[in-house]
C-alpha positions, -999 to +999 in steps of 0.1 A: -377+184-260-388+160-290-418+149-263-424+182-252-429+187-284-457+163-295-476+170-262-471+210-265-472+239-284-439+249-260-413+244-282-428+254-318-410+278-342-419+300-365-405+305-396-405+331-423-404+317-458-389+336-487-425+346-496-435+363-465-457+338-451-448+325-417-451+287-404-454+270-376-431+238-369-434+218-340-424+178-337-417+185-374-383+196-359-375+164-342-384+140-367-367+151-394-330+148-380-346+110-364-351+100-396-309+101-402-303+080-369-336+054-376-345+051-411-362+024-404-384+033-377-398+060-400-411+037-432-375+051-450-365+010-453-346-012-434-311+004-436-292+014-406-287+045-398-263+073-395-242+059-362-242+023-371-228+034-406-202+059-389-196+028-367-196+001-390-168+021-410-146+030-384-146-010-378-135-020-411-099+003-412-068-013-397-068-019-360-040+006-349-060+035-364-099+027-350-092+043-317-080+075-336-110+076-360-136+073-333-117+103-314-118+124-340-151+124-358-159+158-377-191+169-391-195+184-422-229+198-440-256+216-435-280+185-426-251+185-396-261+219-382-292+204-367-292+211-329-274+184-305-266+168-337-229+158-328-241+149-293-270+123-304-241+109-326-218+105-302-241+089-279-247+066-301-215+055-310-209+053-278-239+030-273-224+008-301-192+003-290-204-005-257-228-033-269-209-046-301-170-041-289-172-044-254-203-068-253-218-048-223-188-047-198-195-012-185-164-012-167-138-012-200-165+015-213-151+047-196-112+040-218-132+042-251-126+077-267-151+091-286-153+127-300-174+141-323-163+174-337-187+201-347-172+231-362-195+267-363-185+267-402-191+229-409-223+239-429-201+250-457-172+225-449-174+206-479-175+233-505-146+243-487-127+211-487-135+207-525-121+246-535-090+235-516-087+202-535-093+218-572-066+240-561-041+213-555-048+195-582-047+227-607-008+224-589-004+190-594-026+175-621-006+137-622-003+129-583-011+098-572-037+113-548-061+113-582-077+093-602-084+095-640-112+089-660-096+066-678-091+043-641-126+050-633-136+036-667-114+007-661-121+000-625-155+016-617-160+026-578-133+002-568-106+026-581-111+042-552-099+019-526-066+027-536-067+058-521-077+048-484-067+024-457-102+011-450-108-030-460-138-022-481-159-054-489 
């Protein structure tokens, strides 16, 4: 589709902006969401991209949970809602694992589980997530599931790493 694209007129869209006028996006479409999975290939820097830092992650939490986390990816966002999103993302994971993990043996490559999840609502997701988590800390304002500001003063980002079982460094 993304060369159809730049060689056609087949797969434009047109848009209707809040003031009435109406556009016309074509490879637009495709480059935008690339820009996420190859910053780098785009003048946006040399950092990886989307898939290598889902990847990358995954790597650094405790062995007995990796397989887990890489079965049970979910989106969240709006810039998620792009279409064959999750797919793109899972292939690529898929790719990593393949060439990182298994150093190219094809034949340990059909155990690995990878999912990613995209729910219909994930474009409000994280609004979502964050009501819920006001909520519970309006019930319980001294768990150990928060941090103050007085530990953030004290300890910065790191005071985070308290609260999950990744080995950041």
């Amino acid at each position: 589709e993304k060369r159809l694209a730049r060689e056609t007129t087949l797969v434009d869209r047109q848009y209707t902006l809040p003031d009435s006028r109406v556009i016309r996006i074509g490879a637009e479409r495709f480059m935008a969401p690339e820009i996420l999975f190859n910053p780098s290939q785009h003048g946006c820097g040399d950092g990886v991209g989307l898939p290598e830092l889902v990847f990358n992650t995954v790597r650094r939490s405790d062995i007995d949970v990796q397989m887990n986390y890489f079965s049970h990816i979910v989106l969240s966002g709006g810039t998620t809602m792009f279409p064959g999103f999750s797919s793109r993302l899972e292939k690529d994971i898929r790719r990593l694992y393949l060439e990182k993990v298994l150093r190219g043996d094809t034949s340990r490559a059909a155990k690995f589980r990878c999912c990613v999840e995209d729910p219909p609502r994930r474009q409000h997701m994280v609004f979502l997530g964050a009501s819920i988590l006001a909520d519970s800390y309006e019930q319980q304002p001294n768990s150990q599931w928060w941090i103050t500001r007085q530990e953030y003063d004290e300890y910065g980002a790191r005071a985070v790493e308290r609260l999950i079982s990744t080995k950041l460094s």
